[in-house]
N, C-alpha and C positions, 0 to 999 in steps of 0.2 A: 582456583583461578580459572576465569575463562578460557575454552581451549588447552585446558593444561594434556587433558585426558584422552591418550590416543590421536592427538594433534594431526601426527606423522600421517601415521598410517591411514588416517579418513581424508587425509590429502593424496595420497597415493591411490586411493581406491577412488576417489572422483575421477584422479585422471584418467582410470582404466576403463571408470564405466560414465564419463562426459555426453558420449554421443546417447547416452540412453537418457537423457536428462533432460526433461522439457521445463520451460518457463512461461508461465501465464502471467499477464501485465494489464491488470486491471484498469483501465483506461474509460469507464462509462458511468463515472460520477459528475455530477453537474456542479458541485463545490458554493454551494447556495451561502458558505458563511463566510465565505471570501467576496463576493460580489462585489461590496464596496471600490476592492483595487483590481476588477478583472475585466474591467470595462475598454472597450480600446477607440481608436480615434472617432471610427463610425457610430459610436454611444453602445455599440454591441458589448453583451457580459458575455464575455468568454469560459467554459470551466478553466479550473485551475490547470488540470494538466498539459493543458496547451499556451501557459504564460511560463515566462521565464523567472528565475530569481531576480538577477543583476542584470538582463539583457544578451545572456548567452542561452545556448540551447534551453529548450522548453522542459519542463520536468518529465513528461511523456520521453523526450528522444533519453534524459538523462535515467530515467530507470530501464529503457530499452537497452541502455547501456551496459544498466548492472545487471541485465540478464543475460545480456550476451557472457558475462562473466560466470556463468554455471551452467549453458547451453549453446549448441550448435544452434546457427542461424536458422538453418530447416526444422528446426522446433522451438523456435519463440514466436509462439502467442499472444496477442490481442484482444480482449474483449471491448468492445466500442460501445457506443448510444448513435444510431441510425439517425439522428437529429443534428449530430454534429459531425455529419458525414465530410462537412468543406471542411473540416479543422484537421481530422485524421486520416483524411485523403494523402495530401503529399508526404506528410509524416510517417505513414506506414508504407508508402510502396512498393521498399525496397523487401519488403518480406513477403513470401509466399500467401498468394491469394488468398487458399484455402485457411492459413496462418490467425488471418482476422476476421471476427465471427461477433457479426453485429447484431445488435437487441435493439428491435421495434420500439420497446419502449423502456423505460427506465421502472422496474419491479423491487428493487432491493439489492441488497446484495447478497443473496443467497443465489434470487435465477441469474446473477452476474455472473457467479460462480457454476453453476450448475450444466447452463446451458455452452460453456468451452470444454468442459471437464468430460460433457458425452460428445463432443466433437475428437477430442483427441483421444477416449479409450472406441473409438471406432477405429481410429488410425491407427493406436500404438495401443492393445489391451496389459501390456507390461509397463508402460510406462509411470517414471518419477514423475512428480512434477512442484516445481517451486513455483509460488503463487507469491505478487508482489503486484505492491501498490505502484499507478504512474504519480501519485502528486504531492511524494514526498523528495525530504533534500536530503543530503548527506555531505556533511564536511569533508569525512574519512572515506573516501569510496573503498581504498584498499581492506578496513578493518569490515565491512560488510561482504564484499566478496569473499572473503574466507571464511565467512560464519555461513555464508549461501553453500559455499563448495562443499563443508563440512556439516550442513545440515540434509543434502541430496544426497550425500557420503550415507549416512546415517537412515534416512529414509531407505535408501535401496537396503541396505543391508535386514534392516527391519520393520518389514512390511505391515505390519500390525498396528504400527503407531505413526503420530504427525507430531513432527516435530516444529513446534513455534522458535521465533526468533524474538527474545527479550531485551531490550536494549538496557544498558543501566544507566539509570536517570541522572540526568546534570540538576534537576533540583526538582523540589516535591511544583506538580502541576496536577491542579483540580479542575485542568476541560479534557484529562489523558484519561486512558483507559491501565490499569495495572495488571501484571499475571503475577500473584504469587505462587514462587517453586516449593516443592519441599524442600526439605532437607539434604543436600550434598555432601558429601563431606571429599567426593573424590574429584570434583569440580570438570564432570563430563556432562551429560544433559539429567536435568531432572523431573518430577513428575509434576504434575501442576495442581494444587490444592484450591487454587480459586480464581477466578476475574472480579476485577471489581473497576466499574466504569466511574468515572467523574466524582472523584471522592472530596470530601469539603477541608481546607487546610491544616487541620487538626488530623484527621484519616490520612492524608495522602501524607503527611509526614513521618508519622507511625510506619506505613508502607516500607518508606525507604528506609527506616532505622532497620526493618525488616529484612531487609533483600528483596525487596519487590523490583520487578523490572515495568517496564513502559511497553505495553504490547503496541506492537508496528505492524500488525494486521500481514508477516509474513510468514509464511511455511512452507514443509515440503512435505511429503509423501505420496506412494506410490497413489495411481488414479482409482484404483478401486478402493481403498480407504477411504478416499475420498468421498468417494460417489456414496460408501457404506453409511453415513454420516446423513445421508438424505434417504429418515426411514419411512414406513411405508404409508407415511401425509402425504408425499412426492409421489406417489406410485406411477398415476394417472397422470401425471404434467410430465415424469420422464418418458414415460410410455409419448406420450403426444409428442415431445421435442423430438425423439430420436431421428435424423436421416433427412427431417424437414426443414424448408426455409421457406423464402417469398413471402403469400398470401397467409400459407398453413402457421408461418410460426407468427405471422401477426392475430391472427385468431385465436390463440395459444395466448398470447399474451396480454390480451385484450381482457379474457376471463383469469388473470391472477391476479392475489393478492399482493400486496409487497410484504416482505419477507425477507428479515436481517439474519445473514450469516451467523452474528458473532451471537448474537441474543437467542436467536430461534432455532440453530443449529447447532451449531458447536457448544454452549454451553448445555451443560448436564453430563457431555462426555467427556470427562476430565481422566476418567481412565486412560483412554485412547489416547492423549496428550504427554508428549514431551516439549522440554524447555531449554535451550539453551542461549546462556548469558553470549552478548555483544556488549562487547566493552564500550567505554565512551566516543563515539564516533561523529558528534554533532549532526546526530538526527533532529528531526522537526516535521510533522507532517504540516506546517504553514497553514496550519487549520484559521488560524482567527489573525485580522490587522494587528492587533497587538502582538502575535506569535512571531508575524513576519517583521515589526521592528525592532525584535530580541535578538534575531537572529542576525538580522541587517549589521545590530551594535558592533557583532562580533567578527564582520567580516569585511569594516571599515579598511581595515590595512591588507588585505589580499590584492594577487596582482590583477593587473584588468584582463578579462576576460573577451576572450572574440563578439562583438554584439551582431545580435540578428533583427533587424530593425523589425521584420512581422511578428515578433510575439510579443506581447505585453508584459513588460517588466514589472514584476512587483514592485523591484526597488524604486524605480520612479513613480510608481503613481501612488506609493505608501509616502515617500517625500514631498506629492505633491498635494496630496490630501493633507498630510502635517502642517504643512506649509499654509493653505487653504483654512485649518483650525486656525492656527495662531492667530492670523490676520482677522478672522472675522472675530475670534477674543478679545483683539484687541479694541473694534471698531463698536462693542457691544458690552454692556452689565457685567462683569463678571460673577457667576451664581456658583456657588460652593457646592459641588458636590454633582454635579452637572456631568453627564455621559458624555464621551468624547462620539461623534455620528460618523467617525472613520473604522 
């Protein structure tokens, strides 16, 4: 069972070692398969992580949230895109200057990762750190805090390894990415036998007869682990990042390639991988319109939510897109088999 194994005690050992616990909040994706709903009043596409679900806080402040749940506020991190500097201007102020560490341009998600991860083993060379997505949702916030607290638990104690955060799926999805674990039988963390991205309905069902979990693109481990992972292709772009900003790191950035974390990095070390199960928690990263009216279905009867009239709510402009199909279905052919253009 999730969590069965040493529950206690990797709770108690977070508490002890919290302050040594840093949280990186990936916040510099442009969310290009959302655009249809991330448009706001001025015709501006906003990324995702600065629109709301229902019209309460934006998903940036609400993963700011979940990291304040496994780190002191003088060590939660930001990674930005310098292009959407008006967006994550008032959103971050409240944290340390040095805290948010912007990128010239948008490279992948590897220099996402790369270029916070040598900012803070400059500051902290011992430091954990759990790394999370801003543009995902969470029904359960409480069942992911505990799998955060207990995976930093786990990183600290065992430096050698990164431990991912597997969610276990509410049904088979062919636009998800999957980790299958080995074999547990004592249901504490397990080791990881494979990824397997976007598998076709047939696959992705198998998956889950399997045990296969939904990777959420979160983790922890200590920072040099981390950094270990970027081998020596990186040599010469770390060497160049290190200590620099302004001019220097746009120049820097200007001569990379893009470069995906999950594909170009991390896969192939599946040794260095651990996995631990999170139970069902109504996760969803709101990757595609139809993701966000799945999600929408189920949270028709929740209570209302404080609204913030500057962010762009999914839910309303997924209603009003809807809304927008129907009518012109109606006024028009109906053609069988016809893509919905929301």
């Amino acid at each position: 069972m999730p969590f069965s194994h040493s529950a206690r005690e990797a709770s108690m050992f977070y508490m002890k070692h919290r302050f040594e616990t840093w949280a990186l909040v990936l916040a510099a994706g442009e969310g290009n398969r959302l655009r249809s709903l991330t448009r706001n009043e001025q015709g501006v596409v906003l990324p995702k992580q600065f629109c709301s679900l229902q019209g309460g806080p934006c998903l940036l402040q609400e993963a700011l949230q979940r990291a304040a749940a496994v780190a002191p506020l003088q060590r939660i991190c930001s990674v930005v895109a310098e292009q959407h500097r008006q967006w994550w201007t008032p959103l971050l102020s409240y944290l340390p200057e040095q805290n948010v560490i912007s990128q010239p341009q948008n490279k992948g998600t590897a220099f996402g990762i790369l270029l916070p991860l040598l900012r803070i083993i400059e500051r902290d060379p011992d430091a954990t750190v759990v790394l999370l997505p801003a543009d995902h949702y969470l029904r359960d916030e409480k069942i992911m805090a505990r799998a955060l607290r207990r995976a930093a638990a786990l990183a600290h104690a065992d430096p050698g390894s990164i431990y991912l955060l597997g969610v276990e799926p509410d049904e088979p999805d062919t636009e998800l990415g999957y980790i299958v674990p080995a074999p547990n039988e004592r249901g504490g963390a397990a080791g990881v036998l494979r990824f397997v991205e976007k598998p076709d309905a047939i696959r992705a069902r198998v998956l889950l007869d399997g045990g296969a979990l939904w990777n959420v693109f979160i983790m922890a481990a200590p920072v040099r682990t981390l950094l270990s992972l970027f081998d020596s292709r990186f040599a010469a772009t770390i060497a160049a990042l290190r200590g620099f900003e302004g001019a220097h790191l746009d120049s820097v950035y200007r001569n990379l390639r893009t470069v995906d974390f999950s594909r170009d990095v991390l896969q192939g070390r599946e040794s260095m991988l651990k996995v631990l199960t999170v139970p069902h928690c109504g996760w969803t990263d709101l990757g595609t319109p139809e993701r966000v009216g799945r999600i929408l279905e189920g949270l028709q009867n929740t209570a209302a939510r404080p609204y913030f009239p500057a962010h762009v709510s999914l839910a309303d402009q997924f209603m009003r897109a809807a809304s927008n199909f129907q009518a012109a279905s109606r006024d028009s052919a109906y053609v069988p088999g016809k893509a919905s253009n929301f």
